[in-house]
PDB file with one MODEL, atoms N, CA, C and O in Angstrom:
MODEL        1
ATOM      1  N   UNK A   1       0.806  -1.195   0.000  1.00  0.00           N
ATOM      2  CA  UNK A   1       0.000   0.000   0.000  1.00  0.00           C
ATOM      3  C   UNK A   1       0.853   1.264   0.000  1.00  0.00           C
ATOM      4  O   UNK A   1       0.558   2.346  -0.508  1.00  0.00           O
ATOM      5  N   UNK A   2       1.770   0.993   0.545  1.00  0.00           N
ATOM      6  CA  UNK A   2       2.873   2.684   0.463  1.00  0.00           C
ATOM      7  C   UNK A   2       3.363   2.900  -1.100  1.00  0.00           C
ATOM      8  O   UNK A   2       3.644   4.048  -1.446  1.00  0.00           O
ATOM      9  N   UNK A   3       3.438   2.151  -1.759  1.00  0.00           N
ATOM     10  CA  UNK A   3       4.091   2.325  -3.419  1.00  0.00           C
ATOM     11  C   UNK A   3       3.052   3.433  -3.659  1.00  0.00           C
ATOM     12  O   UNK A   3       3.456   4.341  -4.385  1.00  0.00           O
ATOM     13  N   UNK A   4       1.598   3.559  -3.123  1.00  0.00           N
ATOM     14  CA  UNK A   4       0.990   4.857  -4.076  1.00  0.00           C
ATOM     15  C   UNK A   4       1.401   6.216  -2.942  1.00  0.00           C
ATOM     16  O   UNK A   4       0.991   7.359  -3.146  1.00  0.00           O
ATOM     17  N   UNK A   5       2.088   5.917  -2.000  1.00  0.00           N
ATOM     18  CA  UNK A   5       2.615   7.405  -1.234  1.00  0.00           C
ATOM     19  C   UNK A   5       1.410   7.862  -0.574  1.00  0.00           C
ATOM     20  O   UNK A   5       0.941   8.942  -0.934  1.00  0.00           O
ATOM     21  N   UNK A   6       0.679   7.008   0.600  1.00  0.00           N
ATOM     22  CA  UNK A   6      -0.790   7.446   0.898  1.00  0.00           C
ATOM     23  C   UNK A   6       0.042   8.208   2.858  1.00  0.00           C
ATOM     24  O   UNK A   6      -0.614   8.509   3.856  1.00  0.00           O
ATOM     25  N   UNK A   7       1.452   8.261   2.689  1.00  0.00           N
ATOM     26  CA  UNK A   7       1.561   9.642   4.196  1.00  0.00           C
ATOM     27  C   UNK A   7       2.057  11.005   3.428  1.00  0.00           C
ATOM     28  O   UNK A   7       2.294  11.936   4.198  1.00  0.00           O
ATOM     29  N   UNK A   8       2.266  11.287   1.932  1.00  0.00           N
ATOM     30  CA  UNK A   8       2.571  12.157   1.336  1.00  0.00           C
ATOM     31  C   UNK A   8       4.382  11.378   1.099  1.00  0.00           C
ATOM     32  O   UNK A   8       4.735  10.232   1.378  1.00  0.00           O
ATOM     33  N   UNK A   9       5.499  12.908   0.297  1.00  0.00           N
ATOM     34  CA  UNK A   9       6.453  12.117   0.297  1.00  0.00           C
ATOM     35  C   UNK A   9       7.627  12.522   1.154  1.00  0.00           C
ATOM     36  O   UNK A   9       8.813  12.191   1.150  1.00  0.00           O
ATOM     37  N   UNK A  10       6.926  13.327   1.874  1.00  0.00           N
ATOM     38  CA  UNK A  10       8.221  13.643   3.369  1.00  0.00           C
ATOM     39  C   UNK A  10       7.903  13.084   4.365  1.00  0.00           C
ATOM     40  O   UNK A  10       8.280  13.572   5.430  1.00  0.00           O
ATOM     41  N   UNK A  11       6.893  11.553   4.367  1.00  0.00           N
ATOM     42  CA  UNK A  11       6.726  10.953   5.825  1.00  0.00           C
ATOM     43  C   UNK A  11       7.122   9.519   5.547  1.00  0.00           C
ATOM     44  O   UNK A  11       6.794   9.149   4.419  1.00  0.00           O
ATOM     45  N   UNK A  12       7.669   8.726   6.200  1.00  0.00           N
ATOM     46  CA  UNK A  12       7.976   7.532   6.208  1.00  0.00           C
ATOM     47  C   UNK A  12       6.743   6.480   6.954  1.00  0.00           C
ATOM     48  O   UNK A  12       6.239   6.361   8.071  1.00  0.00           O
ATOM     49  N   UNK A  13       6.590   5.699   5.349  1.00  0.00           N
ATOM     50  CA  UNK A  13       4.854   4.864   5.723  1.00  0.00           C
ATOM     51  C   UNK A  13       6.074   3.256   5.407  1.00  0.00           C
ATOM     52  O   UNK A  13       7.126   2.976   4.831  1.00  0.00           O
ATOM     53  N   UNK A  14       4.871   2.547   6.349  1.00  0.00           N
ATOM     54  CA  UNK A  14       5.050   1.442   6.784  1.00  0.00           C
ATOM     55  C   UNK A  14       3.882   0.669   6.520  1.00  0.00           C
ATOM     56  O   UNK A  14       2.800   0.983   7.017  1.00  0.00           O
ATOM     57  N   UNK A  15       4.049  -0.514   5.628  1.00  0.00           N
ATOM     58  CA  UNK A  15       3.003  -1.735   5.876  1.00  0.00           C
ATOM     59  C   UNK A  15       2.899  -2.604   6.785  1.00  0.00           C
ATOM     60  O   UNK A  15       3.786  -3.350   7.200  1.00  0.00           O
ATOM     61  N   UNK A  16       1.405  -2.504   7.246  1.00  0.00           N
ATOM     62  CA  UNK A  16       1.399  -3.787   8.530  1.00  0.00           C
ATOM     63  C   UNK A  16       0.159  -4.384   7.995  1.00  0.00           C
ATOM     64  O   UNK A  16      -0.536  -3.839   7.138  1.00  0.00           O
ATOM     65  N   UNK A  17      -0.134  -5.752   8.644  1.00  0.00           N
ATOM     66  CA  UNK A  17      -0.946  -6.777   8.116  1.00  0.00           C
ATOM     67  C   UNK A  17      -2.316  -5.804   8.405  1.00  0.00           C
ATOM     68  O   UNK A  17      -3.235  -6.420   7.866  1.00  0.00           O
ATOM     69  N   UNK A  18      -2.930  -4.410   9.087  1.00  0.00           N
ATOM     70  CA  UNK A  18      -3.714  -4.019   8.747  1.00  0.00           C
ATOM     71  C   UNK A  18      -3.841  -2.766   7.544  1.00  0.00           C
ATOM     72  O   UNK A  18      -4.874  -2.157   7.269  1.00  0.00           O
ATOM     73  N   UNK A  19      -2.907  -2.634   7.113  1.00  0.00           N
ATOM     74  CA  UNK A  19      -3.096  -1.688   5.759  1.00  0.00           C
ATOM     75  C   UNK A  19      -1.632  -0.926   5.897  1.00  0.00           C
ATOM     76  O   UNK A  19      -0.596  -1.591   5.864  1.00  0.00           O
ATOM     77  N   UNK A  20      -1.618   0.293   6.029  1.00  0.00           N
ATOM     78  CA  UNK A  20      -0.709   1.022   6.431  1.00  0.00           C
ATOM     79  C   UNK A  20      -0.294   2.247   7.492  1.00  0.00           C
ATOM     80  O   UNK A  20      -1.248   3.013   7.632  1.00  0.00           O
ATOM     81  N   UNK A  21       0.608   2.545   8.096  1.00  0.00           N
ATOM     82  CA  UNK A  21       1.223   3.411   8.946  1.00  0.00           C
ATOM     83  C   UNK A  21       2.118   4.488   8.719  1.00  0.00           C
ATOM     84  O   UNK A  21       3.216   4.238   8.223  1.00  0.00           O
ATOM     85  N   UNK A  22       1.888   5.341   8.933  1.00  0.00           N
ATOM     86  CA  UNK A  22       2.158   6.698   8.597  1.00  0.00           C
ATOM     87  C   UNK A  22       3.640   7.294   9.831  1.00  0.00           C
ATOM     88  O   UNK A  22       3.279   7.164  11.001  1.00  0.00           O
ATOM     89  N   UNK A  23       4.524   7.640   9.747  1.00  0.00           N
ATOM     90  CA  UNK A  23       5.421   8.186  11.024  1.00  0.00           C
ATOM     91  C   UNK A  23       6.244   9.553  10.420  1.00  0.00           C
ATOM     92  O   UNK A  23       7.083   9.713   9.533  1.00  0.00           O
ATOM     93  N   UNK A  24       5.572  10.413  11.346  1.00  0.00           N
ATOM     94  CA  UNK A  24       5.671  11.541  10.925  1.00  0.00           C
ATOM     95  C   UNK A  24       7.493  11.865  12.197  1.00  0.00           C
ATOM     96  O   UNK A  24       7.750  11.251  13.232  1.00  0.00           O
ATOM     97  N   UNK A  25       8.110  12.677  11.719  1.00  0.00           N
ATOM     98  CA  UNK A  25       9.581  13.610  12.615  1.00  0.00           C
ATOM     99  C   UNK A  25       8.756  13.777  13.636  1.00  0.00           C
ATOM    100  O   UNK A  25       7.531  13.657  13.628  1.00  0.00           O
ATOM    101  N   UNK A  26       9.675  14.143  14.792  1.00  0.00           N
ATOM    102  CA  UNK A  26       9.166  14.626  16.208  1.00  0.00           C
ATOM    103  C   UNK A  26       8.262  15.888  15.968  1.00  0.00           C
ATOM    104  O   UNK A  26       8.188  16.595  14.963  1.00  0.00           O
ATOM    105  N   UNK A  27       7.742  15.959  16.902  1.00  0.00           N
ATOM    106  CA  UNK A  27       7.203  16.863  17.126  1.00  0.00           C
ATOM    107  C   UNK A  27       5.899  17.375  16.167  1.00  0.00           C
ATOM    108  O   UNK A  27       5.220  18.401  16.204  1.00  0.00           O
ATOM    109  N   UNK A  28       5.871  16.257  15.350  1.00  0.00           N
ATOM    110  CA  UNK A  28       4.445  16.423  14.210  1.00  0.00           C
ATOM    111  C   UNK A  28       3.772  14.857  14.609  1.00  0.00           C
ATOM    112  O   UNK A  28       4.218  14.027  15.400  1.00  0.00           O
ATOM    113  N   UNK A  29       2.329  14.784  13.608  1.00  0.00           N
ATOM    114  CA  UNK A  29       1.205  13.477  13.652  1.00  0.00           C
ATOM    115  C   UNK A  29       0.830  13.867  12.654  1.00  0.00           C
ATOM    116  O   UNK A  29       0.662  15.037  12.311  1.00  0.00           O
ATOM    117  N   UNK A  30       0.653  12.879  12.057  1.00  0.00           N
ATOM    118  CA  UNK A  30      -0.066  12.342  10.985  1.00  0.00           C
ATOM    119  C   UNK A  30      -1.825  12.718  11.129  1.00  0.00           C
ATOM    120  O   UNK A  30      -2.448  12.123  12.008  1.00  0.00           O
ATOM    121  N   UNK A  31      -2.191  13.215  10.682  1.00  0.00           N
ATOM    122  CA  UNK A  31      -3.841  13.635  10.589  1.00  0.00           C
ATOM    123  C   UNK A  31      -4.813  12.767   9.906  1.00  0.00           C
ATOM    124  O   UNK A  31      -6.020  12.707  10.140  1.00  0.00           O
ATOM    125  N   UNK A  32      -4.030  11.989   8.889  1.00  0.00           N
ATOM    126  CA  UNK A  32      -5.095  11.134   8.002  1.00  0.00           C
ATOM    127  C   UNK A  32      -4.705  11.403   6.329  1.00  0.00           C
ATOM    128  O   UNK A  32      -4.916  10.608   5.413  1.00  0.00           O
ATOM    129  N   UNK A  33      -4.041  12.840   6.219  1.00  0.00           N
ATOM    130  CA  UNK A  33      -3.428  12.842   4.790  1.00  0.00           C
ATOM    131  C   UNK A  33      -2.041  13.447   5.052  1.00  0.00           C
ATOM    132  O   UNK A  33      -1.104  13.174   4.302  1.00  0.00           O
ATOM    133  N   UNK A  34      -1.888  14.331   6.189  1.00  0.00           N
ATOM    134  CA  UNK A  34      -0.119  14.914   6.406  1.00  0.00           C
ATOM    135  C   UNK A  34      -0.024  14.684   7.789  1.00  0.00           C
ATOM    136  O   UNK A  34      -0.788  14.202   8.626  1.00  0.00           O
ATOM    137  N   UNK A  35       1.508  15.316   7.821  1.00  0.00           N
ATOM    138  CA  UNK A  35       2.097  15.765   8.910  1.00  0.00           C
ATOM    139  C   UNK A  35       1.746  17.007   9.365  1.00  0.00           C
ATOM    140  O   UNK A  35       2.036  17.979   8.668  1.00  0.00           O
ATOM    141  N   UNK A  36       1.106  17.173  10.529  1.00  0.00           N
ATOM    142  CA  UNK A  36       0.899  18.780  10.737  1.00  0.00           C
ATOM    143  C   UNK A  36       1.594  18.707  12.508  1.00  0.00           C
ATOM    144  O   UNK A  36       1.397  17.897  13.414  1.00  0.00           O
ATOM    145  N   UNK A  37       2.244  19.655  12.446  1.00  0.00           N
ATOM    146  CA  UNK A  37       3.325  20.133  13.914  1.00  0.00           C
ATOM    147  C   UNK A  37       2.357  19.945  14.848  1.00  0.00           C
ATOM    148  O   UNK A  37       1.200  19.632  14.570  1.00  0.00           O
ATOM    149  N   UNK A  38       2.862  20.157  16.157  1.00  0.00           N
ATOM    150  CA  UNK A  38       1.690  19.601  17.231  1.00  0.00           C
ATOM    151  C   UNK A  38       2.984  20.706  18.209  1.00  0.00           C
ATOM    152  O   UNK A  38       4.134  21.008  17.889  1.00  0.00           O
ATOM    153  N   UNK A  39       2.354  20.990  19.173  1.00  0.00           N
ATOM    154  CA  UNK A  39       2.719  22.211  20.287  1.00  0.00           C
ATOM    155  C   UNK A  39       3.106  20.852  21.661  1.00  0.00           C
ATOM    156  O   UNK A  39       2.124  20.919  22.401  1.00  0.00           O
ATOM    157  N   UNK A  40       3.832  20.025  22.086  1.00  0.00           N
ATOM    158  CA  UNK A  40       3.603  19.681  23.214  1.00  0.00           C
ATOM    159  C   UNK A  40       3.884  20.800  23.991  1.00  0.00           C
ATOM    160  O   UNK A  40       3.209  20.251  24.862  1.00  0.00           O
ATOM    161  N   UNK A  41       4.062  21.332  24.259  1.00  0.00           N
ATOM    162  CA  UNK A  41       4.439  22.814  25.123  1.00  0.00           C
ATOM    163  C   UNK A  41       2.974  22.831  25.682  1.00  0.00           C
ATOM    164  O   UNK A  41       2.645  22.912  26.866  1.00  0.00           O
ATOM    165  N   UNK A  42       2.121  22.733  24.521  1.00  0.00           N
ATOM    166  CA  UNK A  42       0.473  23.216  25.144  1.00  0.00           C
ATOM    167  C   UNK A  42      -0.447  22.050  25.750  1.00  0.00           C
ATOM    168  O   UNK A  42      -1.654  21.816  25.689  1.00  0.00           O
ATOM    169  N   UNK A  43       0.504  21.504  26.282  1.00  0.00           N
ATOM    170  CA  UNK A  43      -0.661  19.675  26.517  1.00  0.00           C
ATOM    171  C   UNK A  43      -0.050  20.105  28.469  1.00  0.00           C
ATOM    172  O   UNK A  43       1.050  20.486  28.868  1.00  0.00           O
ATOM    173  N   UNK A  44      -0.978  19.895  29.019  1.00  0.00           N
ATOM    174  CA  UNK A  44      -0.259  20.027  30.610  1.00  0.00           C
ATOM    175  C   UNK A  44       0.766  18.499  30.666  1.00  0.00           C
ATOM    176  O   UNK A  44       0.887  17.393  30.140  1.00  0.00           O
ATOM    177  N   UNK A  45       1.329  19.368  31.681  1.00  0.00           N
ATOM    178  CA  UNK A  45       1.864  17.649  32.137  1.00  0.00           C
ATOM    179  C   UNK A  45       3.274  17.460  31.025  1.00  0.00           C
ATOM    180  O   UNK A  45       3.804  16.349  31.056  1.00  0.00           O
ATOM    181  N   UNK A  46       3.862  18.489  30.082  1.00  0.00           N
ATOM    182  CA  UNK A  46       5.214  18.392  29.649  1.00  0.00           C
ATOM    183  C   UNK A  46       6.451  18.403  30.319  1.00  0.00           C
ATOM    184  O   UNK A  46       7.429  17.655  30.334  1.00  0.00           O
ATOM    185  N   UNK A  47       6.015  19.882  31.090  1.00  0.00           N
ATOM    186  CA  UNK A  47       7.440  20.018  31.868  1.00  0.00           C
ATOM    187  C   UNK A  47       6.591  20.528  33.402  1.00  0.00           C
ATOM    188  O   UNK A  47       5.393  20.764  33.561  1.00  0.00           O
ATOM    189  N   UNK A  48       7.599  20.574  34.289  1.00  0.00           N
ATOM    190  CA  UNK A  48       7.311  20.942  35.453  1.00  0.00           C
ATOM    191  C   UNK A  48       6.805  22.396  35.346  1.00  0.00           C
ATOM    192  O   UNK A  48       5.755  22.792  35.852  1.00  0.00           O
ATOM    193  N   UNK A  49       7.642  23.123  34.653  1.00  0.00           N
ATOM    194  CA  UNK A  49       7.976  24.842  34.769  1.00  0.00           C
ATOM    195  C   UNK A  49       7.448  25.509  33.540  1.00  0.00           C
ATOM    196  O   UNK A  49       6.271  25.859  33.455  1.00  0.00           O
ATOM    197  N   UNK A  50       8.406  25.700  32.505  1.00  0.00           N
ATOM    198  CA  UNK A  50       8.421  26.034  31.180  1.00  0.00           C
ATOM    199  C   UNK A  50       9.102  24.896  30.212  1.00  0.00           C
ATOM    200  O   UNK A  50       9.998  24.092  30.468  1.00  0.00           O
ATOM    201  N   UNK A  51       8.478  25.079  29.206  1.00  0.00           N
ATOM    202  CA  UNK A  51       8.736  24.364  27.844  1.00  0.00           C
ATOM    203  C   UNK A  51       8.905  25.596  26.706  1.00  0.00           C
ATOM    204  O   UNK A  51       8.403  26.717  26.632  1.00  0.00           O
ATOM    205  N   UNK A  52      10.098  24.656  25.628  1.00  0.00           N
ATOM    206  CA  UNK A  52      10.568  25.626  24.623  1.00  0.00           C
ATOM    207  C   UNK A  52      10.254  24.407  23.549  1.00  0.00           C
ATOM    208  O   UNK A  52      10.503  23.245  23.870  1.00  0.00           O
ATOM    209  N   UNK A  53       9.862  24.635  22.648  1.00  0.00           N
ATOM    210  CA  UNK A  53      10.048  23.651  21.102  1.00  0.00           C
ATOM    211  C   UNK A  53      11.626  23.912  21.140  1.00  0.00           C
ATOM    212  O   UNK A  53      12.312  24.873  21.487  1.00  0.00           O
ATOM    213  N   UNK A  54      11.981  22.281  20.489  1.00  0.00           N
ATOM    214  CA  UNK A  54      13.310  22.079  20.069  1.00  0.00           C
ATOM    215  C   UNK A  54      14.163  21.119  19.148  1.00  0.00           C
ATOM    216  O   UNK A  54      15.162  20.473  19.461  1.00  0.00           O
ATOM    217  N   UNK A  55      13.571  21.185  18.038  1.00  0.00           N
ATOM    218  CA  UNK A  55      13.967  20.369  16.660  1.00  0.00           C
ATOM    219  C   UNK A  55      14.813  19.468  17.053  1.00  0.00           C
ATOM    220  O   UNK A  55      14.678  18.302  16.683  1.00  0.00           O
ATOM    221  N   UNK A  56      16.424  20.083  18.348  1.00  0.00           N
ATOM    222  CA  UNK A  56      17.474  19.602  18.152  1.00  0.00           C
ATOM    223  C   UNK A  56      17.408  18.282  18.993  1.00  0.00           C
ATOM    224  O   UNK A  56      18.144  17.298  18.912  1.00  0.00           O
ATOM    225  N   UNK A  57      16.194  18.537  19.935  1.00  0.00           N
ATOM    226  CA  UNK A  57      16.366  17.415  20.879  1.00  0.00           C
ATOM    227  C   UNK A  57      15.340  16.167  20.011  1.00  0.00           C
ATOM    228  O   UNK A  57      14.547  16.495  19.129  1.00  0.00           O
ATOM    229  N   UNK A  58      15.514  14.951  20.393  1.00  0.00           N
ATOM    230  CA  UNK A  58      14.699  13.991  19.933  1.00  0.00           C
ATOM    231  C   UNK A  58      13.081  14.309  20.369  1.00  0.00           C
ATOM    232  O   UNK A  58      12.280  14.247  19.437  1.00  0.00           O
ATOM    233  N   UNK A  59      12.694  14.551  21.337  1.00  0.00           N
ATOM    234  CA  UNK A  59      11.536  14.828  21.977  1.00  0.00           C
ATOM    235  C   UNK A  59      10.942  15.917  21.389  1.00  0.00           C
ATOM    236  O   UNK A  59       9.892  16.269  21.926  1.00  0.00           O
ATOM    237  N   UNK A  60      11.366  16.644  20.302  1.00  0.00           N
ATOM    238  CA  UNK A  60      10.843  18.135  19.922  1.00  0.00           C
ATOM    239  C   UNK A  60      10.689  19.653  20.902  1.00  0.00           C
ATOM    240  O   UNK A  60      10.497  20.824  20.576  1.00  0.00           O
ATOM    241  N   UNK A  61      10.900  18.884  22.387  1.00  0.00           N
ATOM    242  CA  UNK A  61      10.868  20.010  23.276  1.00  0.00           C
ATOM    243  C   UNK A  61      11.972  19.843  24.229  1.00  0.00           C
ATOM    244  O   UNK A  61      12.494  18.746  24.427  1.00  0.00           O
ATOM    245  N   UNK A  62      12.358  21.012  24.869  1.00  0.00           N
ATOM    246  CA  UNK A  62      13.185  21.249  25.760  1.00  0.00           C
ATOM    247  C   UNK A  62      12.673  21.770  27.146  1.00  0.00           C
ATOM    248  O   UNK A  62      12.551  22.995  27.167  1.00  0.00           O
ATOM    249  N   UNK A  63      12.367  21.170  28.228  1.00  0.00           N
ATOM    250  CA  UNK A  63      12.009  21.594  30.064  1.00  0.00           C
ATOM    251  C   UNK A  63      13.220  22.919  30.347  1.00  0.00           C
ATOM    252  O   UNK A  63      14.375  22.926  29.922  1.00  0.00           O
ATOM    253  N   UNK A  64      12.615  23.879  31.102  1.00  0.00           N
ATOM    254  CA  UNK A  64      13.466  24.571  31.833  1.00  0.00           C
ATOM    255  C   UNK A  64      12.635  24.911  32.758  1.00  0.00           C
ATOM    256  O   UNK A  64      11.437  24.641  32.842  1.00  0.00           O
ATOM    257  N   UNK A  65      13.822  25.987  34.008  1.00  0.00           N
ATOM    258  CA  UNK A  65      13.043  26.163  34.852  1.00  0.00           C
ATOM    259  C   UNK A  65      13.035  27.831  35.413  1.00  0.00           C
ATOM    260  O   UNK A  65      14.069  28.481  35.258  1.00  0.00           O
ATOM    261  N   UNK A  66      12.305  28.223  35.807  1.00  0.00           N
ATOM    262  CA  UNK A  66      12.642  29.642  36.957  1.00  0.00           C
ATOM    263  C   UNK A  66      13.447  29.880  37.614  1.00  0.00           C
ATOM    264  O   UNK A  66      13.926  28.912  38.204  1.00  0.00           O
ATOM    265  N   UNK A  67      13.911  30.922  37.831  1.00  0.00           N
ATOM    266  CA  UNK A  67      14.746  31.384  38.702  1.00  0.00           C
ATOM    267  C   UNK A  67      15.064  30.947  39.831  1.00  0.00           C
ATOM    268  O   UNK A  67      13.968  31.025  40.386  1.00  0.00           O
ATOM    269  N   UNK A  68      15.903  30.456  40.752  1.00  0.00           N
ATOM    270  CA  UNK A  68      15.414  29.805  41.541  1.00  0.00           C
ATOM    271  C   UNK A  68      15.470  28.627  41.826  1.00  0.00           C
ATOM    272  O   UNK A  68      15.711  28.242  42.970  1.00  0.00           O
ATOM    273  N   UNK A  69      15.205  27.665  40.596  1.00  0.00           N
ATOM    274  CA  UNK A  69      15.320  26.474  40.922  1.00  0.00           C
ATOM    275  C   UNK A  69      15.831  25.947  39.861  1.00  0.00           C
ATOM    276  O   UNK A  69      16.060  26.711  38.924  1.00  0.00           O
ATOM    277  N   UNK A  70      16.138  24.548  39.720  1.00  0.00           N
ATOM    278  CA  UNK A  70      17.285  23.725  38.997  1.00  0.00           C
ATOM    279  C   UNK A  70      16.311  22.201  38.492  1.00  0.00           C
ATOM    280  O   UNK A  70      15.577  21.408  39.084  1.00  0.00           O
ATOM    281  N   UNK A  71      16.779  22.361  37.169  1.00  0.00           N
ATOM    282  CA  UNK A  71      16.154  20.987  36.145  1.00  0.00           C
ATOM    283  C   UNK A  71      16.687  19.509  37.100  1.00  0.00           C
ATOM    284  O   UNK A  71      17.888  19.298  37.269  1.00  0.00           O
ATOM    285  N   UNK A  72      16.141  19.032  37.387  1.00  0.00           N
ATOM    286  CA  UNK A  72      16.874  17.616  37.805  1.00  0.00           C
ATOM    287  C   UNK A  72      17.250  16.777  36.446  1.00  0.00           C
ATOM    288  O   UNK A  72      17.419  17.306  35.348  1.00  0.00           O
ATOM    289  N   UNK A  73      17.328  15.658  36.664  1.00  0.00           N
ATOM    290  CA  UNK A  73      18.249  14.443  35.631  1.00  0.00           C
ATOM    291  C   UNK A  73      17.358  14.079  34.881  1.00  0.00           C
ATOM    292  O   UNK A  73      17.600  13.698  33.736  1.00  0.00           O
ATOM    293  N   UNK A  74      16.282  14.124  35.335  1.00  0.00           N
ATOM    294  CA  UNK A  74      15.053  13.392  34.889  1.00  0.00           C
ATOM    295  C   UNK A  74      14.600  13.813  33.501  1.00  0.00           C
ATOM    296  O   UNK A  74      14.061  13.205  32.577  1.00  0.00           O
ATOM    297  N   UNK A  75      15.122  15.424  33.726  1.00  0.00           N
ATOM    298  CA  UNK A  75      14.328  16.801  32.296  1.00  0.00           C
ATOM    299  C   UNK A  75      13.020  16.816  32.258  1.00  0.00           C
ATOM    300  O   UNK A  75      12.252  16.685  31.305  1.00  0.00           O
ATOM    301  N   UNK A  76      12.835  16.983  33.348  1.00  0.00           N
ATOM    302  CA  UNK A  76      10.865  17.527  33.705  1.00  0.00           C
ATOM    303  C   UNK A  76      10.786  18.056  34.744  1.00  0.00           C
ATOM    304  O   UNK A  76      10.229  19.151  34.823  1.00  0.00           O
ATOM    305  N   UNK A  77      11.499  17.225  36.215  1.00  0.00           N
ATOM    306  CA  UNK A  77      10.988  18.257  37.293  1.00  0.00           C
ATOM    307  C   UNK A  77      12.375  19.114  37.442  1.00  0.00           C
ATOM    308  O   UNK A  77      13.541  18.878  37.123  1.00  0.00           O
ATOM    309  N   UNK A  78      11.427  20.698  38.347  1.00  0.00           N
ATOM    310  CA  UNK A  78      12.109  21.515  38.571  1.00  0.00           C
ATOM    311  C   UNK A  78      11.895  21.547  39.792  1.00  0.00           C
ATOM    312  O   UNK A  78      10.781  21.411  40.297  1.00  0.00           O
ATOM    313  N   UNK A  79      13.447  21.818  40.694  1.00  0.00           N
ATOM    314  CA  UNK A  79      13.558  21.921  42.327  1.00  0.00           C
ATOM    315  C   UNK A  79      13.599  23.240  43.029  1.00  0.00           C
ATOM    316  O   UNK A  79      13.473  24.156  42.216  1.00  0.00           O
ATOM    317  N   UNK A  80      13.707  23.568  44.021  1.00  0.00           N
ATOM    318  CA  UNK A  80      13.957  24.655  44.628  1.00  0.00           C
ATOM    319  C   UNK A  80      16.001  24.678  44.478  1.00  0.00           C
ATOM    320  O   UNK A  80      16.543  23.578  44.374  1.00  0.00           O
ATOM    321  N   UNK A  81      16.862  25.906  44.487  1.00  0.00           N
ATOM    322  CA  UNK A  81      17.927  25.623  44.412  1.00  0.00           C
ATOM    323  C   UNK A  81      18.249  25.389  46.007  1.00  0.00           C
ATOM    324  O   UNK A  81      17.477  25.582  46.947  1.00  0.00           O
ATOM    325  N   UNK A  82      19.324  25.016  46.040  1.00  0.00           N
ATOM    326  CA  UNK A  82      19.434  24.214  47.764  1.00  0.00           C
ATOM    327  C   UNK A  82      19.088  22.898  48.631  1.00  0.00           C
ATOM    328  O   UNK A  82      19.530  22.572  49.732  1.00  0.00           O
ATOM    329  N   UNK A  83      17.979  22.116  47.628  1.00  0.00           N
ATOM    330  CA  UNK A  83      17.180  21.446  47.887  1.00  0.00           C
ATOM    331  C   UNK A  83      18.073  20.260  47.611  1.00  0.00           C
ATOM    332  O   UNK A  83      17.643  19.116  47.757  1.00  0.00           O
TER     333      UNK A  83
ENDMDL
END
């Protein structure tokens, strides 16, 4: 089913025994005919603090934090500094 190009031709489609699969770069989804970008920044529950979009990272986003306090290891929660 991918020989007719049914994720467009900048997405990498995959056949599975139910038809086909669409896999769009980070930080985009597949809609049903493209890739259209998606904000995780705007979904709760990304980062502790603030979120930045970030092509460079695999995840499409980058956690930071306020003044104040410090990213742990994890790259989501943010601590008090001292803590």
């Amino acid at each position: 089913m991918c020989q007719s190009k049914p994720c467009g031709n900048d997405q990498d489609c995959y056949n599975t025994p139910y038809g086909y699969t669409c896999k769009c770069p980070p930080g985009q989804k597949f809609n049903g005919s493209s890739c259209i970008v998606t904000n995780p920044c705007l979904q709760w529950g990304t980062c502790s603090q603030a979120c930045t979009l970030d092509d460079s990272v695999t995840k499409g986003y980058q956690c930071s934090c306020h003044a104040g306090y410090f990213l742990k290891s994890d790259d989501f929660t943010c601590k008090p500094l001292g803590e």
